[in-house]
N, C-alpha and C positions, 0 to 999 in steps of 0.2 A: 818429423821434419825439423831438420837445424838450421837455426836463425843466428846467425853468427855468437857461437856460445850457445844460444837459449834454446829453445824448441816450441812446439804448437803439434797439441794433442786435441784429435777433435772430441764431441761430448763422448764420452763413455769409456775413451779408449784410455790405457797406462796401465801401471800395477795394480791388477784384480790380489787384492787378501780378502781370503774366505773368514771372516770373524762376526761373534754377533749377530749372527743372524740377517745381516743387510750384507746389498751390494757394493762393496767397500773398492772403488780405486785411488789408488793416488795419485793422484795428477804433480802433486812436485814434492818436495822432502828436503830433509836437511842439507842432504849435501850440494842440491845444486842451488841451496839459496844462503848458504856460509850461518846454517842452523837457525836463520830469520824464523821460519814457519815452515808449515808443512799446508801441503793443498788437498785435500780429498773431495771426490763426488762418491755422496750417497744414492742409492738407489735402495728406498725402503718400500717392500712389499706391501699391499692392499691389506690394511685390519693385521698390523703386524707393531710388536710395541717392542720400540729401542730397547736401551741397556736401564738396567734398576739406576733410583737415582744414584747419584754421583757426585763427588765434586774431584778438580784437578787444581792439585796444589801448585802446578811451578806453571800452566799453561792456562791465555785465554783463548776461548774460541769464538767465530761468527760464522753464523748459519746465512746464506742466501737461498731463498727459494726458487728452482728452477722450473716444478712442473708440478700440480697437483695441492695439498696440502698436509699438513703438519701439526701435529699437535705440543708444545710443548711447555714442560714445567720449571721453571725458572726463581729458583729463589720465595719462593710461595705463590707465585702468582700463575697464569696459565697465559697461553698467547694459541693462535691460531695461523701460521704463516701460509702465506698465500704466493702466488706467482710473485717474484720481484721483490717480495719483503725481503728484509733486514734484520737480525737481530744477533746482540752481542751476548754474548757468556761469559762474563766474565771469569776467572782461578775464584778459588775455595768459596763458589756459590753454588749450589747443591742444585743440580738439574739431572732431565731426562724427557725425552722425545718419545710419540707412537705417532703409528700411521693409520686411525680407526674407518680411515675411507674407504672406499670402492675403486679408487685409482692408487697407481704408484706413487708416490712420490719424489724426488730429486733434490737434493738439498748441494751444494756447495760449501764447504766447511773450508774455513781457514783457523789454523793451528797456531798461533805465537809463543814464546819459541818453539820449532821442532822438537819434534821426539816421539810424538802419537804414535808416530807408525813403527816405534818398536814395539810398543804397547798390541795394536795390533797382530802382527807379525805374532809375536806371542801368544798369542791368541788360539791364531792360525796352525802353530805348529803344538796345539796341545793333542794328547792323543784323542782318537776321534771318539765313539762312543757317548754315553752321560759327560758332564762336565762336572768336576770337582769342583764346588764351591771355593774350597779350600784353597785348592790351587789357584784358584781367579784371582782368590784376594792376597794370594801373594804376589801374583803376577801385578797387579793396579800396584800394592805398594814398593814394589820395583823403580815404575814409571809414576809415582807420587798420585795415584789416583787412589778415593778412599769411598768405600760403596757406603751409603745413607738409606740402608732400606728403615721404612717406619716402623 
């Protein structure tokens, strides 16, 4: 539905990209916010753990939690987000998210500035099969993201 210029997506629905292992849509992107951010809803599977950690040089993010819980790691520390939390991510602090629950859970991400979802999209379009490490981490240092495994 269009709202003179804007639009209203209900929960779940916009662009599904298959990346990562979660249920990835986008709810808004670059172009229709003049590259402000980008909006996505997570939908992370039960006993399923996010992306290794991370950090994103040119982007921060914040998580809201919409259903279930979260677990994530942030800068050294852990957090547990629950229905209605908050939390920020800020660029070049090394994080990474799982979902060791029995429920789904649903996060809401906002992106500052856009760009994630080429990142994704890339993702998306690698060939299907194993996944080339290789390739990922040329794909992250593309869109300035740099994997931090221990």
């Amino acid at each position: 539905m269009t709202l003179g210029g804007g639009y209203m997506l209900p929960s779940r629905d916009g662009h599904k990209i298959a990346a990562i292992g979660l249920g990835i849509t986008m709810k808004t992107d670059g172009k229709s916010t003049h590259d402000a951010y980008s909006l996505f809803e997570y939908a992370v599977p039960p006993e399923t753990d996010g992306p290794p950690p991370h950090l994103h040089t040119r982007e921060d993010e914040s998580f809201i939690c919409l259903a279930g819980r979260l677990d994530v790691h942030l800068g050294g520390e852990d957090f547990t987000l629950e229905h209605g939390d908050y939390l920020y991510l800020p660029r070049k602090v090394v994080h990474t998210f799982r979902n060791p629950y029995k429920e789904e859970s649903r996060v809401i991400s906002v992106v500052s500035p856009a760009g994630l979802e080429g990142y994704y999209q890339a993702l998306a379009d690698m060939p299907p099969g194993p996944k080339d490490i290789t390739l990922i981490k040329k794909i992250m240092a593309e869109f300035g993201l740099e994997m931090r495994l221990p």
